[in-house]
N, C-alpha and C positions, 0 to 999 in steps of 0.2 A: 504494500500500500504506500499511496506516495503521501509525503506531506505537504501541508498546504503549498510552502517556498517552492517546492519541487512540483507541484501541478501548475502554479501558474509561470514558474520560468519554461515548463515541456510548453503552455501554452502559446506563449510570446515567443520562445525557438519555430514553433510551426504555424505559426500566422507570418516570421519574415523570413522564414525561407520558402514560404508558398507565396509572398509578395514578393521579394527578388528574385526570387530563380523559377517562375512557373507565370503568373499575372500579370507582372509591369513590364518584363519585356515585349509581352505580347498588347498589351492594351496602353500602355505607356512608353515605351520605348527610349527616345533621349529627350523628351518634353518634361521638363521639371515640375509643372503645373497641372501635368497628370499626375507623374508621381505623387505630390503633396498631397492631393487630392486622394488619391487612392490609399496614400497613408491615415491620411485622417478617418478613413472611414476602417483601415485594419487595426489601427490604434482606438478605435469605438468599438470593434468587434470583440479587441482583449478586455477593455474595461468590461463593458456589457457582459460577457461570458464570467470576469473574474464576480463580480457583481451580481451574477444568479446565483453564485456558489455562496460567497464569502459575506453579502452584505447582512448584517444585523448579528453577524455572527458570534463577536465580538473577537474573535481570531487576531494576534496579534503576530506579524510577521519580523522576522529576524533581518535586518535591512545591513547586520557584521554592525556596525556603528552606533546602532538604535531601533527599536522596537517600534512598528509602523504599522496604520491599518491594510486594509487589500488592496484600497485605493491607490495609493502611493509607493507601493510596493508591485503594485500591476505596472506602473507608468514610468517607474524609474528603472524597473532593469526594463522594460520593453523598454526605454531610450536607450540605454548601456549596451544590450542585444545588438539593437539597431544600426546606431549610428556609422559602428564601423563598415556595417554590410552595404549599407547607402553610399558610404565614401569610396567603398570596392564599385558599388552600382555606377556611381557617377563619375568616374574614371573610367571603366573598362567601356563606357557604352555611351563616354563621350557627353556627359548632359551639360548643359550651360545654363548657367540661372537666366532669367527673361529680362529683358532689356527696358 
């Protein structure tokens, strides 16, 4: 059985590597303004999911630092997760911010 830290990091692992390596290169490509876009709504996908499970719960997550609700612990390693796979995305695939 997994624990809470470890259901919602498997989470946020398989929401951005089904957003960078499967979705955005087909439906976003090097357009940054898709991407964004399609991140805001996979980055609602993980709260909403973490949020059916965890809210009311009173579950208090191990953030190594400090003790955090689901909320904040969904959104802070989904950014830690993220960011560096974005920075691989937008480099290998060429994306330029909008002018």
């Amino acid at each position: 059985m997994l624990s809470p830290e470890q259901t919602v990091l498997l989470l946020n692992v398989i929401v951005v590597f089904l957003g960078y390596f499967v979705i955005y290169p087909r439906v976003a490509g090097n357009n940054f303004t898709k991407i964004t876009g399609h991140d805001i709504i996979a980055t609602g996908i993980v709260l909403m999911t973490s949020a059916s499970i965890y809210y009311g719960s009173g579950i208090e997550f191990n953030l190594i630092i400090t003790q955090v609700n689901w909320f904040w612990f969904t959104l802070l390693t989904y950014a830690v997760i993220e960011i560096p796979v974005l920075l691989w995305y937008m480099k290998k695939h060429r994306v330029e911010f909008p002018k």
